[in-house]
DRENZA-875765 format. One record per atom (N, C-alpha, C, O): residue in three letters; x, y, z. Coordinates in steps of 0.05 Angstrom, whole numbers, plus 32768, in hexadecimal, padded with zeros to 4 digits. Layout:
BEGIN
alaXYZ;...
This chain:
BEGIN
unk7C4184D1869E;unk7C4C84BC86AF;unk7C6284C786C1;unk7C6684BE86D8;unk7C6E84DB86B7;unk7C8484DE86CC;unk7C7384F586E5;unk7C8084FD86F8;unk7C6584F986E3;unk7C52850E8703;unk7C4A84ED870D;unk7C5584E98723;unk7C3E84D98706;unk7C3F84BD8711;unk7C5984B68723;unk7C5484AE873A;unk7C7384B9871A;unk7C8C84B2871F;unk7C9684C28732;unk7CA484BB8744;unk7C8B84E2872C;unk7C9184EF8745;unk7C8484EF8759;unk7C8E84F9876D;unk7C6D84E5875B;unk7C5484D88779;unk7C5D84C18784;unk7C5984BB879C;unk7C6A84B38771;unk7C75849A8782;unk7C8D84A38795;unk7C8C84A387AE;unk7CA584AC8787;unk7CBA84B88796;unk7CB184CA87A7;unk7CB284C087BE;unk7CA784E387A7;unk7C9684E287C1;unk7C9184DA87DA;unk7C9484E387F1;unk7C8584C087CD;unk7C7984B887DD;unk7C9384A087EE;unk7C8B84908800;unk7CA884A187E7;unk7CB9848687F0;unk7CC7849987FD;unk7CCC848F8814;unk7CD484B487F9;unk7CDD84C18807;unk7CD384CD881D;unk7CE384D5882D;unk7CB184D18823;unk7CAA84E48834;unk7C9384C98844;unk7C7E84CE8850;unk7C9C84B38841;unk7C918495884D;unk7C71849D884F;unk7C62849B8863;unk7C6C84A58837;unk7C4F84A18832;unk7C43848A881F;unk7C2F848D8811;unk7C5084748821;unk7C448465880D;unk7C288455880E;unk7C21844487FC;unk7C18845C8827;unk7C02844F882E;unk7BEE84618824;unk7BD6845C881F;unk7BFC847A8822;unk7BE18488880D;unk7BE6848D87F2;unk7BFD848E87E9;unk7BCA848E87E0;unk7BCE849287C6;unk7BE3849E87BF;unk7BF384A887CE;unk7BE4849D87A4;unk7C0384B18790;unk7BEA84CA878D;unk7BD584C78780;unk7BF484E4879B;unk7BE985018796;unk7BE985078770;unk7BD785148765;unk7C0284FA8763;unk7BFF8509874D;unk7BFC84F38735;unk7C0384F8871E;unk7BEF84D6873F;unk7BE184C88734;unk7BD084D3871C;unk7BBE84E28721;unk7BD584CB86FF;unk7BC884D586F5;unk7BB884B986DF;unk7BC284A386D8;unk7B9D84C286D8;unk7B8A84B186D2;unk7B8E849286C9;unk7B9C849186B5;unk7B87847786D2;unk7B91846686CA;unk7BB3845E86D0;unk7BBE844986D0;unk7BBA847386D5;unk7BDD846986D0;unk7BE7845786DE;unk7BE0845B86F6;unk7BF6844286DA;unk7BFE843186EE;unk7C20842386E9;unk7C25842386D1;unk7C2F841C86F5;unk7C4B841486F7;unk7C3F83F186E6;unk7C2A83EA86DD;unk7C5083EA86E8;unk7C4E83CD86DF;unk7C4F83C086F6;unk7C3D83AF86FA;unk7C6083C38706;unk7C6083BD872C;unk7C3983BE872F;unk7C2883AC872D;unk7C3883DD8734;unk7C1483D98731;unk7C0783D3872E;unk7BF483D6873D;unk7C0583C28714;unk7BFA83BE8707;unk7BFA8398870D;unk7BE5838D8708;unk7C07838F8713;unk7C0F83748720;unk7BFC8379873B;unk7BEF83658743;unk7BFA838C8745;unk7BF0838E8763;unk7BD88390875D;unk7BC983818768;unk7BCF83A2874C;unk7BAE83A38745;unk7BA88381873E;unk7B988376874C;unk7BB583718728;unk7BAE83648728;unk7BA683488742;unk7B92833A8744;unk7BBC83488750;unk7BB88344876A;unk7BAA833E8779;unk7BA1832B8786;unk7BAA83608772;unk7B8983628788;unk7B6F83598786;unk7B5F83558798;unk7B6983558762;unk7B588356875C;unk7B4B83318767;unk7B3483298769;unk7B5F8324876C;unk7B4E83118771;unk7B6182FE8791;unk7B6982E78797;unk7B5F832087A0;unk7B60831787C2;unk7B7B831587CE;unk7B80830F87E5;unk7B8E831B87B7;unk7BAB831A87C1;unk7BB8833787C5;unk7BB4834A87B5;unk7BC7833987DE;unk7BD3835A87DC;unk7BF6835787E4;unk7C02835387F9;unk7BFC835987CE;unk7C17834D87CE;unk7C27836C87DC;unk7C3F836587DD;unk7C26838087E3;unk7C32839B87F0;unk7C1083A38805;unk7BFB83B08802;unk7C1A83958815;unk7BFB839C882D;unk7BFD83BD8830;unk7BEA83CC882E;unk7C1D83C68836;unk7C1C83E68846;unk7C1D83FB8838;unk7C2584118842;unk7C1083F5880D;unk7C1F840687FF;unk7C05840287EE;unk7BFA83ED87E8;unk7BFA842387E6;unk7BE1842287D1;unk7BE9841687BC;unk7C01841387BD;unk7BE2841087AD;unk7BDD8400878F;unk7BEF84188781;unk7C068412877D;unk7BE7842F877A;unk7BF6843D876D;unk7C1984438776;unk7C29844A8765;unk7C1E8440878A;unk7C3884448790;unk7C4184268794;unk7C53842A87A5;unk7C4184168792;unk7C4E83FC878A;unk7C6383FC8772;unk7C668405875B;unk7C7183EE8785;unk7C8E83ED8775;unk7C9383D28776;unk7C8883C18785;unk7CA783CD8760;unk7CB683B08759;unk7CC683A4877B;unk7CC5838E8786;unk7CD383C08780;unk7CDB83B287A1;unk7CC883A887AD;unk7CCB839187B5;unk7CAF83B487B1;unk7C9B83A887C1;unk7C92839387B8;unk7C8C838587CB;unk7C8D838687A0;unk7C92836F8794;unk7CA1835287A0;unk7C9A833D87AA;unk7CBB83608799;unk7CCB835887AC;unk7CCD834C87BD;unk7CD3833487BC;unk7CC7835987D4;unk7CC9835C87ED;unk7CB7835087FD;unk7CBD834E8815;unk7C92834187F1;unk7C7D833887F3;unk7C7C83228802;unk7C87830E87F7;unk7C72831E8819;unk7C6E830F882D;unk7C5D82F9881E;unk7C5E82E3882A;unk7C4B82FA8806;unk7C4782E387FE;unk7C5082CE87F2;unk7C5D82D587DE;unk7C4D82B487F6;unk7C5182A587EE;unk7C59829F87D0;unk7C45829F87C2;unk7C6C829A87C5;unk7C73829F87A2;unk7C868287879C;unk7C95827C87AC;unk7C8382828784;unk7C9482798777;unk7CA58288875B;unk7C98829C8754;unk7CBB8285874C;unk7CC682978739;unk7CCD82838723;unk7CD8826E8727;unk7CC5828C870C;unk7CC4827586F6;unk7CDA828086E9;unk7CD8829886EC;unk7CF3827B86D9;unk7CFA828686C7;unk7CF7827D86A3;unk7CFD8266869C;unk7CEE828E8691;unk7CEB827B867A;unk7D058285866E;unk7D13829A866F;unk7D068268865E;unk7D1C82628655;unk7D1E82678631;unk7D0D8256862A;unk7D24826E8622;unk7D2282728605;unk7D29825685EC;unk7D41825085EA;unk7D1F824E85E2;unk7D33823285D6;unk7D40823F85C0;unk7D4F823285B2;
């Protein structure tokens, strides 16, 4: 996971985030990612300028789509 961690930084420093993570390794995905794969999977792309693998929580964030934010509450 952390050669994952170092493809993302990378990639935010050298403003490559529209291409894959180079040191992506099999399956691996952020939890950010992993929200975005799901996403995608049925037509939503919540980070249009940023591959699936380098998705971050900012880009989350930052998502031009439409959202609402639930908080749960504990009794």
């Amino acid at each position: 996971m952390l050669s994952f961690g170092v493809g993302t930084l990378f990639a935010y420093i050298f403003k490559t985030e529209k291409w894959r993570n180079l040191w992506n390794t099999r399956n691996a995905l952020y939890c950010s990612a992993f929200v975005q794969e799901a996403y995608l999977a049925v037509g939503i792309d919540l980070a249009p300028n940023t591959t699936t693998t380098n998705t971050s929580p900012e880009h989350l964030y930052q998502t031009k789509v439409s959202h609402k934010a639930y908080l749960l509450k504990r009794a």
